[in-house]
N, C-alpha and C positions, 0 to 999 in steps of 0.2 A: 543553424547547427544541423551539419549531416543526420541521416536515420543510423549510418556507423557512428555516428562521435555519443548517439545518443543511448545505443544500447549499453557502454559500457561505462557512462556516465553518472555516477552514483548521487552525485549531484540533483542532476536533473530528475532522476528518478525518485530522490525525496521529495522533490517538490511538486511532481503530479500527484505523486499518491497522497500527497499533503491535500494538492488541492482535489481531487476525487475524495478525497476523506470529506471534503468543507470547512479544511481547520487554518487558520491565520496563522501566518509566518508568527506574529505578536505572542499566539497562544504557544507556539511550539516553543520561541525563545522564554515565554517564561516558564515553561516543564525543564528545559534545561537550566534555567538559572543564567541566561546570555541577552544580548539585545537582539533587537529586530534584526540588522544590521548582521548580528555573526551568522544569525539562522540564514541570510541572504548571501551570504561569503561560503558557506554551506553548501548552498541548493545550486551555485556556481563552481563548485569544485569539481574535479572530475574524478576524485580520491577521496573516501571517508574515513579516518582514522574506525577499527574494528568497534572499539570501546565507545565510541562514540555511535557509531551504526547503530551497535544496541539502545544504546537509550533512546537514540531516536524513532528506531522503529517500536520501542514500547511507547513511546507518545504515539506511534499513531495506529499501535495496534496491529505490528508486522512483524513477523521476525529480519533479521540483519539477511538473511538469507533471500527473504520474499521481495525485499530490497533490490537485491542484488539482480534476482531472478524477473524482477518487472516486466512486464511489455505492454507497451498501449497496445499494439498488435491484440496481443490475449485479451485486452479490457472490449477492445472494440467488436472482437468474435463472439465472445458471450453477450454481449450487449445484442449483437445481430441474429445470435441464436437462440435467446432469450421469449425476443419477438416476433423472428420469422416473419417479418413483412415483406411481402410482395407486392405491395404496393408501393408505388412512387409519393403517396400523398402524403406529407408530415403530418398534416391531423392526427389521419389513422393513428403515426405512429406513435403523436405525442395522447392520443386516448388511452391506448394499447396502455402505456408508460402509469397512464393514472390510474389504469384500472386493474393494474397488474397486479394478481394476487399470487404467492408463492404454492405453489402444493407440498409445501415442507412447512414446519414448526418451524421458525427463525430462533426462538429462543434456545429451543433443543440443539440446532445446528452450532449457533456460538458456543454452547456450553460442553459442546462435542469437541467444535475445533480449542475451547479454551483447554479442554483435557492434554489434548494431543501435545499441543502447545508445550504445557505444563510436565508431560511427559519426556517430551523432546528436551527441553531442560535439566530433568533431573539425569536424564544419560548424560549429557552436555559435562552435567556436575562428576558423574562417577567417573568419566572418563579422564575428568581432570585432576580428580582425585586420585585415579590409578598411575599417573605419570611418575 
């Protein structure tokens, strides 16, 4: 698959973030209520029905949007910026990786982005309620 067929491939982009998540095709088909099999027919689509988007990216904890917006590109800059290694030797960087400690609360940051989130929703709702 081209890097063009893959940016606008919705498909494919649930299934990295599936697997960057660490979560089995298994687990997601049974948050929707499907087999293995559909979640697989899925992650080969190049089309996500909207309503569908949604659910899946609250099984993995994304918006339909963030989805949409993926790039391993983005995944792989922060990962490299992260670390700032300048060294060629994986050791380092797989030390770096274990020893990495955030200089932010993690717990405060989720409960930040789950606000946002949460907020971006409730316009979501008014706006669909004003129609």
């Amino acid at each position: 698959m081209s890097t063009a067929t893959k940016t606008n491939h919705i498909g494919y982009k649930i299934g990295r973030i599936r697997e960057l998540r660490g979560l089995k095709q298994e687990f997601v088909a049974h948050e929707l209520k499907v087999s293995q099999q559909t979640v697989s027919k899925i992650e080969q689509s190049e089309t996500v029905d909207e309503e569908l988007l949604e659910q899946i990216g609250k099984i993995l904890g994304v918006s339909a949007e963030g989805i949409k917006n993926f790039s391993e590109e983005a995944v792989f800059n922060i990962i490299a910026n992260t670390f700032n290694n300048t060294s060629n030797d994986n050791s380092t960087l797989i030390a770096s990786a274990l020893n990495y400690q955030p200089t932010f609360n993690t717990i405060e940051k989720i409960v930040e982005l789950y606000e946002r989130l949460l907020q971006s929703e409730r316009e979501k709702i008014e706006l669909l309620k004003n129609k």
